[in-house]
C-alpha positions, 0 to 999 in steps of 0.5 A, spaced: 312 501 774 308 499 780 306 505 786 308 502 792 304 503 798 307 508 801 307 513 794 300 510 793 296 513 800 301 520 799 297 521 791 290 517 793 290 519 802 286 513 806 281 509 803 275 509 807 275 501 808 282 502 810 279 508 815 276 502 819 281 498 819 285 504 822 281 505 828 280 498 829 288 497 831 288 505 834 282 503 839 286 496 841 292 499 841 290 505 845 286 502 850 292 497 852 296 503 852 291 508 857 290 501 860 297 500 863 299 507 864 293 510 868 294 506 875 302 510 874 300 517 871 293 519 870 296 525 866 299 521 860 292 518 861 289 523 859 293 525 855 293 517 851 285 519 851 285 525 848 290 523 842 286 517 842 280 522 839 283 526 835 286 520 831 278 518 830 276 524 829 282 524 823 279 518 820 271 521 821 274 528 818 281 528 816 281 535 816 279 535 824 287 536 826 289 541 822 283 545 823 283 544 831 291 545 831 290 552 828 290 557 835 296 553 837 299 555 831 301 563 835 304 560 840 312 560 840 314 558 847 319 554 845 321 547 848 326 542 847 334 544 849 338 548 843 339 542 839 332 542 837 330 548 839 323 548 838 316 552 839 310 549 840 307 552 834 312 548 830 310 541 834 303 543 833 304 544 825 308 537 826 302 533 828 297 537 824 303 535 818 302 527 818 294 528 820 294 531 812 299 528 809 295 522 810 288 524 810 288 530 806 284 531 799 287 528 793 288 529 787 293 536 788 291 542 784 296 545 779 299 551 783 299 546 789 304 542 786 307 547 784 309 550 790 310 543 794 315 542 788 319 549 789 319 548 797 322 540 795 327 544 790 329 548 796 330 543 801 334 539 795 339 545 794 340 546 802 342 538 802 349 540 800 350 544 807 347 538 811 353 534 808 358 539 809 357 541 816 355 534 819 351 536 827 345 535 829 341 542 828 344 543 822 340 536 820 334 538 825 334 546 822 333 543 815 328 538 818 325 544 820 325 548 814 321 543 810 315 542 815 315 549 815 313 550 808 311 545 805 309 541 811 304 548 812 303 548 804 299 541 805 295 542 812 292 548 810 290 544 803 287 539 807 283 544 811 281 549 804 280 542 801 275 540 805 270 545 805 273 548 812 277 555 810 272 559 814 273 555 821 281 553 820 282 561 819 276 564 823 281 559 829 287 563 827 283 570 828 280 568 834 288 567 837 290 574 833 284 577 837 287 575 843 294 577 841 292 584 839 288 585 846 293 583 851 297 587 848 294 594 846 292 593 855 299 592 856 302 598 852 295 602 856 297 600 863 305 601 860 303 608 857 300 610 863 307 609 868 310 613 863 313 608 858 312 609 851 317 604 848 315 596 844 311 592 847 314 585 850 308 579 852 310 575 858 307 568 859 303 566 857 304 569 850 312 569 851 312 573 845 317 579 844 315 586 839 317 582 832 314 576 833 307 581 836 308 585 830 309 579 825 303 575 826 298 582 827 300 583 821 298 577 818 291 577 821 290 585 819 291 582 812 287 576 812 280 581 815 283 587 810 282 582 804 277 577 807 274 573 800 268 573 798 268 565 800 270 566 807 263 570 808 265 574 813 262 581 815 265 586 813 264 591 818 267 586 823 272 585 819 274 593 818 273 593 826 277 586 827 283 590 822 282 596 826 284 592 832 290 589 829 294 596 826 292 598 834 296 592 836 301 592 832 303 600 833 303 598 839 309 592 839 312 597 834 315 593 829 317 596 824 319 590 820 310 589 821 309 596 819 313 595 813 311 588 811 303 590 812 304 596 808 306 592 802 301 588 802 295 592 803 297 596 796 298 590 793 291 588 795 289 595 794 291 596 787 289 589 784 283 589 780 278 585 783 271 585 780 267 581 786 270 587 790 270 595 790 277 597 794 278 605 797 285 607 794 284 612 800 288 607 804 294 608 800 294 614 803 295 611 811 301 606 807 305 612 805 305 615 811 306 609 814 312 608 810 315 615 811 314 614 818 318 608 818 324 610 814 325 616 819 325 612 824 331 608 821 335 615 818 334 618 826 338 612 828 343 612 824 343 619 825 344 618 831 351 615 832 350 610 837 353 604 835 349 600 840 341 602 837 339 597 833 340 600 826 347 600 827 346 592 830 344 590 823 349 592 820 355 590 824 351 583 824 351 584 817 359 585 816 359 579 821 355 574 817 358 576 810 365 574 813 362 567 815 360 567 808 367 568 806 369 562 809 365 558 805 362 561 799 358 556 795 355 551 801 355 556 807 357 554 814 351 550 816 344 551 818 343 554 826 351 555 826 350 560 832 349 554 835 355 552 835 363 552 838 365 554 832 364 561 831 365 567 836 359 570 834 352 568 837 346 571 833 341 570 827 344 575 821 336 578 822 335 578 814 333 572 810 339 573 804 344 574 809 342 568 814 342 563 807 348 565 804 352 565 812 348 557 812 348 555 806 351 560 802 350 561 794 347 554 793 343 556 798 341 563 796 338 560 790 336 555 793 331 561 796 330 566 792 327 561 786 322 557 792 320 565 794 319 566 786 316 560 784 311 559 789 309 567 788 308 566 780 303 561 782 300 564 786 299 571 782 296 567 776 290 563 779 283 567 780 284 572 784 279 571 790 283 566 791 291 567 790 290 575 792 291 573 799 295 567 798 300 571 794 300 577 800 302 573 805 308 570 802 309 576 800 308 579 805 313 574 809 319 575 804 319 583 806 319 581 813 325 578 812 329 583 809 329 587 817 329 581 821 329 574 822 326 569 817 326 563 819 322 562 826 316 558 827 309 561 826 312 567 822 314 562 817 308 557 818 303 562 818 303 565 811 304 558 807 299 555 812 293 561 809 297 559 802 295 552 803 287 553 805 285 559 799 290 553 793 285 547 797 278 552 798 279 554 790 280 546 789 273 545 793 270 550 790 270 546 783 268 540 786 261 543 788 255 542 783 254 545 777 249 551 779 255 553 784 260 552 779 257 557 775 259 563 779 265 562 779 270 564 773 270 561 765 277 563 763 282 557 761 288 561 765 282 563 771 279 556 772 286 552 772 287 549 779 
């Protein structure tokens, strides 16, 4: 049976004659587009020009959206009214999406396919609650879980898949430092008023303690790791994690602390013979843990129905009643959006959000994406699949104390997941003198 068009340039991407043609028609379409509007908007002007030159830059170098979007990506000020609350990180995964699902490097690797396949079967077994509960943010949060993960699967394959891994995540750390800054300065100036509690970042950041803690958490693992083929400095990434930990002391995040902590061990105890890792480290994981877990028992010690231990589990009760009313396909997608239901919240635990939404079917749904994409992951070549199994990993712990599905805080892991599966694939299309410095063994070299 014949491709059609449109399944040919998802498995092939963008010829290069077609290329041309493309930026033909952008150009006319553009200039009599910025043409009409700059004698009544000179913003939509400028912006008209600036979108105009980064679609050319997409045809010259398809990975040059995703690449530049990256910073963007930790911005979670959201946008848009409560039917399609969204953040700016998911506007900007979204143009980075189409830029490389039609420019990106084909063919996919294996592990890439395997994950992309596990995201489409999750989003096939959440369908049921879409066709249950017809409203408009069920459909616009099912939507928004595909572009999630496996819209960020395919932009960070298009960045690693380039040869870009080191400047698309270079980006993304930069944005990190810029985070851990102004927060360590915000708990400095609080400290010394008296105030020692979790930090809040207003604007520009608009960022509360959890979404702070997450993402220091994802670039403090990304610096602790730092593959080979990043080629980055050592001792700047010891200082740039250092910074990190600081920053995510700092937001108090417990459910970062633990979901770091988890990570750093699994990184910590793999063998890696391109690298020597201290075990010294576990030491600080330990000590973090136990911290963490008396925090917990102090509170529910305590006795105060109001503290957030005892919160979670009165919302816990809550989203299990929602369940119970409709076991097998959930009550829908974001139905705290809705009228109705008294209740108003996010369950902050990723299990009982999926079996309140799209209940048992659902769940499956999820825990079998999470299980396949991690089995994928593992068995590649380590420098490659260490960090991109630590940061999904990671994502699903920070899941089991607080809300999983928020913008970057889903994005990020499977974007960095993307970029080591595309780098791995780049890797193997260098010459042979650069090939032979990588892995001989038939399970290594599989991509």
């Amino acid at each position: 049976m014949t491709a059609t068009p449109a399944l040919h340039i998802l498995r092939t991407g963008v010829r290069r004659p077609n290329r041309r043609f493309l930026l033909g028609v952008a150009i006319v379409l553009v200039g009599g587009f910025v043409a009409l509007l700059s004698a009544t908007n000179p913003f939509l002007t400028l912006a008209g020009g600036i979108i105009a030159v980064v679609f050319g830059l997409s045809l010259r170098q398809p990975a040059a959206l995703p690449i530049l979007v990256m910073p963007a990506l930790l911005i979670v000020t959201r946008i848009g009214g409560d039917s399609t609350n969204l953040s700016v990180s998911d506007f900007a995964l979204f143009l980075a999406f189409w830029a490389a699902l039609l420019f990106g490097t084909r063919p996919f690797s294996t592990p890439m396919r395997t994950a992309l396949w596990a995201s489409a079967g999750y989003q096939a077994l959440t369908l049921f609650t879409i066709v249950a509960n017809p409203y408009l943010a069920n459909m616009v949060e099912w939507w928004h879980a595909w572009i999630l993960v496996g819209g960020a699967l395919l932009v960070g394959w298009a960045i690693g898949a380039s040869g870009s891994a080191r400047l698309g995540l270079g980006l993304l750390i930069a944005a990190a430092v810029t985070i851990a800054v102004a927060t360590c300065v915000q708990w400095t100036i609080s400290a010394a008023t008296g105030y020692f509690g979790p930090v809040f970042l207003g604007a520009p950041f608009s960022m509360q303690k959890n979404a702070v803690g997450s993402i220091l958490a994802f670039a403090a693992i990304i610096v602790y790791t730092r593959p080979r083929w990043l080629r980055w400095n050592d001792l700047l990434c010891l200082v740039l994690f250092g910074l990190f930990v600081a920053g995510i002391l700092a937001s108090q995040s417990r459910q970062a602390i633990i979901g770091l902590a988890v990570a750093v061990a699994v990184v910590a105890l793999r063998p890696d013979p391109h690298r020597h890792r201290s075990k010294f480290v576990l030491v600080a994981v330990v000590i973090g843990a136990v911290v963490v877990a008396s925090l917990v028992r102090d509170q529910l010690d305590s006795g105060n129905q109001f503290n957030s231990a005892y919160q979670r589990l009165t919302w816990f009760s809550q989203s299990l009643v929602i369940w119970q009313k409709y076991p097998a396909f959930g009550a829908g997608l974001r139905w705290w959006y809705t009228d109705r239901f008294v209740e108003k919240f996010q369950p902050p635990n990723a299990e009982f959000e999926m079996l309140s939404s799209a209940g048992l079917v659902g769940l499956i749904g999820f825990l079998l994406m999470f299980l396949v994409i991690l089995v994928a992951l593992w068995r590649i070549d380590s420098r490659f699949g260490t960090l991109a199994f630590v940061m999904v990993l990671m994502r699903f712990v920070q899941g089991q104390f607080d809300l999983f599905w928020v913008a970057a805080q889903v994005s990020i892991p499977f974007i960095v997941a993307g970029v080591c599966l595309g780098a791995q694939a780049h890797a193997w299309r260098q010459p042979p003198d650069e090939v032979r410095r990588l892995p001989t063994t038939r399970r290594e070299a599989r991509v």
